[in-house]
C-alpha positions as a Markdown table, in Angstrom:
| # | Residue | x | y | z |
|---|---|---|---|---|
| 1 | Unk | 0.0 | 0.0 | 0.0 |
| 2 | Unk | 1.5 | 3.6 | -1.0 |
| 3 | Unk | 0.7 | 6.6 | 1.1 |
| 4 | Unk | 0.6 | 9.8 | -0.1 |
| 5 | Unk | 1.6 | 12.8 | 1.6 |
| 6 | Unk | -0.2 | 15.9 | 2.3 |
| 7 | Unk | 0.4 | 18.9 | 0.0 |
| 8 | Unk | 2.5 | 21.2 | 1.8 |
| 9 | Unk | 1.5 | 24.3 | 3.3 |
| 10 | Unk | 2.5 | 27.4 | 1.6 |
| 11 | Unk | 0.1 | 29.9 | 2.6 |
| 12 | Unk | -0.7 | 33.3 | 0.8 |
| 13 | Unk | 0.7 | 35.8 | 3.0 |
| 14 | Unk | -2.9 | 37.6 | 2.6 |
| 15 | Unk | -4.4 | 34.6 | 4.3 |
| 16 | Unk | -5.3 | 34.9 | 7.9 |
| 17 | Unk | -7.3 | 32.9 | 10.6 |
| 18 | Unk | -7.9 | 34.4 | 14.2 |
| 19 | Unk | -9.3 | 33.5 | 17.3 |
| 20 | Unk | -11.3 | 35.8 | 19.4 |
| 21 | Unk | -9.8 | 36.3 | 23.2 |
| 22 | Unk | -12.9 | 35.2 | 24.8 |
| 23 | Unk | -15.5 | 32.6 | 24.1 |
| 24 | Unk | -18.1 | 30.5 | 25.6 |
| 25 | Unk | -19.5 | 27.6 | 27.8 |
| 26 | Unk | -22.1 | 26.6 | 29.5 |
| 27 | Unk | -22.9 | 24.3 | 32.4 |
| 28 | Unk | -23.8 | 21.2 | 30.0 |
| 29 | Unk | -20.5 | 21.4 | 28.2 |
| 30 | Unk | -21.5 | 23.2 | 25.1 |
| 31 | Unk | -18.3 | 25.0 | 24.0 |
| 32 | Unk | -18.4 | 28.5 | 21.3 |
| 33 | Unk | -15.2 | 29.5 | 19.5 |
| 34 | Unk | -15.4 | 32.0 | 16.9 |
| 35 | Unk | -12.8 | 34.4 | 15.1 |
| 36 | Unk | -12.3 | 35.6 | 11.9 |
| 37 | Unk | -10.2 | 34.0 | 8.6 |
| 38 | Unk | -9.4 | 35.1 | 4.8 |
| 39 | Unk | -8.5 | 33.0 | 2.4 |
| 40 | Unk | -7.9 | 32.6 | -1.5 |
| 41 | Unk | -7.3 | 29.8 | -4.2 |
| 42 | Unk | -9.4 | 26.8 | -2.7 |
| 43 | Unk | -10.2 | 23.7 | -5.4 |
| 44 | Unk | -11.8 | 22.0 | -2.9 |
| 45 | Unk | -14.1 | 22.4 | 0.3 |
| 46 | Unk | -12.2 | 24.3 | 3.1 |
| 47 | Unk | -13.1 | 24.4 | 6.9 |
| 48 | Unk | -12.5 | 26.2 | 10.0 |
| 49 | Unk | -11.9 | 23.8 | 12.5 |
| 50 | Unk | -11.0 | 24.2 | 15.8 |
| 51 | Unk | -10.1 | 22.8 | 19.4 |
| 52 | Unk | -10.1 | 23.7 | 23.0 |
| 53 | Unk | -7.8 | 22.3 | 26.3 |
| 54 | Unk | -7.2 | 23.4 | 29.8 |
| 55 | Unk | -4.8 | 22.6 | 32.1 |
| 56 | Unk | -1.7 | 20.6 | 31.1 |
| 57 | Unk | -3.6 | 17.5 | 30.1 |
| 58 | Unk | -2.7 | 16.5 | 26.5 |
| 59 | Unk | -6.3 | 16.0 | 25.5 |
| 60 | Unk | -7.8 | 18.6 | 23.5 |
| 61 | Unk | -11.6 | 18.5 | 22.2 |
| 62 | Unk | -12.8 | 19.4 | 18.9 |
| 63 | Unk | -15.0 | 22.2 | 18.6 |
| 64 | Unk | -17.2 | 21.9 | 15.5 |
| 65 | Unk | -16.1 | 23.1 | 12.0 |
| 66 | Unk | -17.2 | 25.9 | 9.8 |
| 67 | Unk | -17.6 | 26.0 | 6.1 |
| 68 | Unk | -15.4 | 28.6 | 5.1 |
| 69 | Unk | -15.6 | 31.2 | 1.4 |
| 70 | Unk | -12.3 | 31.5 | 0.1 |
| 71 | Unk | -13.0 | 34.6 | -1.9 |
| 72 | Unk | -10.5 | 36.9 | -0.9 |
| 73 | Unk | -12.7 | 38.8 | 2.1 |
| 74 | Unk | -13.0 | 38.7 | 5.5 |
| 75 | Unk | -14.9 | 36.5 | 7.1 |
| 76 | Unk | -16.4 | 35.6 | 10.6 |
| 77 | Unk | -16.2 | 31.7 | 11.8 |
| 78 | Unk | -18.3 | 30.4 | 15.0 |
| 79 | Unk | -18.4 | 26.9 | 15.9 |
| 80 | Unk | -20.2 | 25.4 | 18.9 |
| 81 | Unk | -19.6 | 21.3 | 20.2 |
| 82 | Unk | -20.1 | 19.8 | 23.2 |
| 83 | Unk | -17.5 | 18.2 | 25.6 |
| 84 | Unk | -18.3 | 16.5 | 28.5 |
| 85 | Unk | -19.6 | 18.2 | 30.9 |
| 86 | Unk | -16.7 | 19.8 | 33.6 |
| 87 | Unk | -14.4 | 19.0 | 31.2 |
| 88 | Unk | -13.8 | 22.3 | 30.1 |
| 89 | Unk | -15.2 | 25.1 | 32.6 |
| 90 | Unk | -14.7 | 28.6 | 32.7 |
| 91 | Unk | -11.7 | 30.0 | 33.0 |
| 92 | Unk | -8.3 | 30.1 | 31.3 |
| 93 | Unk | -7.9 | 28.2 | 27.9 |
| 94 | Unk | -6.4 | 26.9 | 24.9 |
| 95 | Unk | -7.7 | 27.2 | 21.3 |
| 96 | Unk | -6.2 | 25.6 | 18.1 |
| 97 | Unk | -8.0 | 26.7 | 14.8 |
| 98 | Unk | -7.1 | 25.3 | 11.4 |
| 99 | Unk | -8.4 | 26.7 | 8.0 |
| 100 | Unk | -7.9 | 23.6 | 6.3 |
| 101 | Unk | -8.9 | 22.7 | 2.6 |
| 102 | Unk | -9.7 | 18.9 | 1.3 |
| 103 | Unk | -7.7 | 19.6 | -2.1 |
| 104 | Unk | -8.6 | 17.2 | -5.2 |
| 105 | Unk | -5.1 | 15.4 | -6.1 |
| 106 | Unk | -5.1 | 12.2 | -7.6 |
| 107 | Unk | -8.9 | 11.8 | -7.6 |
| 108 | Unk | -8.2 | 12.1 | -3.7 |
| 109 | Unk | -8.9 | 14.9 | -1.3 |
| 110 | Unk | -6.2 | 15.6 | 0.8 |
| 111 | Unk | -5.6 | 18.1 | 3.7 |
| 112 | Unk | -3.9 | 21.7 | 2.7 |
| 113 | Unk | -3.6 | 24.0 | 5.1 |
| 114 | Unk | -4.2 | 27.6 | 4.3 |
| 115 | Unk | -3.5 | 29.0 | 7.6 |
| 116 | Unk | -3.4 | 27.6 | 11.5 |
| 117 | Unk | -3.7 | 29.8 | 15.2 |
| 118 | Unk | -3.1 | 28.7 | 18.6 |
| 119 | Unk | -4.3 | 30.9 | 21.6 |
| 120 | Unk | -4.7 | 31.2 | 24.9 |
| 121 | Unk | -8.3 | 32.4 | 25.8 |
| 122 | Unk | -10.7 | 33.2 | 28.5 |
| 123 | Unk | -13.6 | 31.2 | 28.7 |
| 124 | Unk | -16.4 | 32.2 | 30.2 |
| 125 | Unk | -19.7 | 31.3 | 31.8 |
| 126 | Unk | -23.7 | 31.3 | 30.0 |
């Protein structure tokens, strides 16, 4: 069995993904992250996908994922999951976010990544 690598990334300089300082959960574990991205050139679907940890535990939990419009503009990005709850509680955080495209090469889509931001953040209650 072959295995192909993943196209490298060599982001446009004019590409740009960020996380906003503060975001969201509540008492049942439901988790909002949200920020803003730009990005240009996509041949395939491309997502904003993101992640949240506290503490120095390795585990990190995945955040939904936002169709993203690679058109050139500026663009807002909100995604919402749940964790279990007390995993995550307010307070300080990490966030991972990753504006990722599944490009067509070879009659498969692989991962390209357009841009990626880690962040510390405050979560907070509601």
């Amino acid at each position: 069995m072959c295995a192909v690598a993943a196209a490298p990334a060599t982001a446009d300089p004019n590409e740009t993904l960020t996380v906003d300082p503060t975001g969201r959960v509540t008492a049942d574990g439901t988790v909002t992250l949200s920020g803003t991205y730009r990005c240009t050139g996509a041949k395939g679907p491309v997502f904003v996908s993101s992640s949240v940890s506290q503490g120095d535990g390795p585990v990190k939990y995945g955040i939904g994922g936002t169709l993203a419009v690679c058109d050139g503009a500026d663009h807002t990005w909100r995604n919402t999951g749940t964790v279990p709850a007390s995993a995550i509680e307010a307070g300080p955080a990490h966030v991972e976010a990753t504006l990722m495209e599944l490009r067509p090469q070879g009659g498969l889509p692989l991962p390209y990544f357009h841009a990626v931001q880690e962040q510390d953040v405050t979560l907070t209650a509601g």
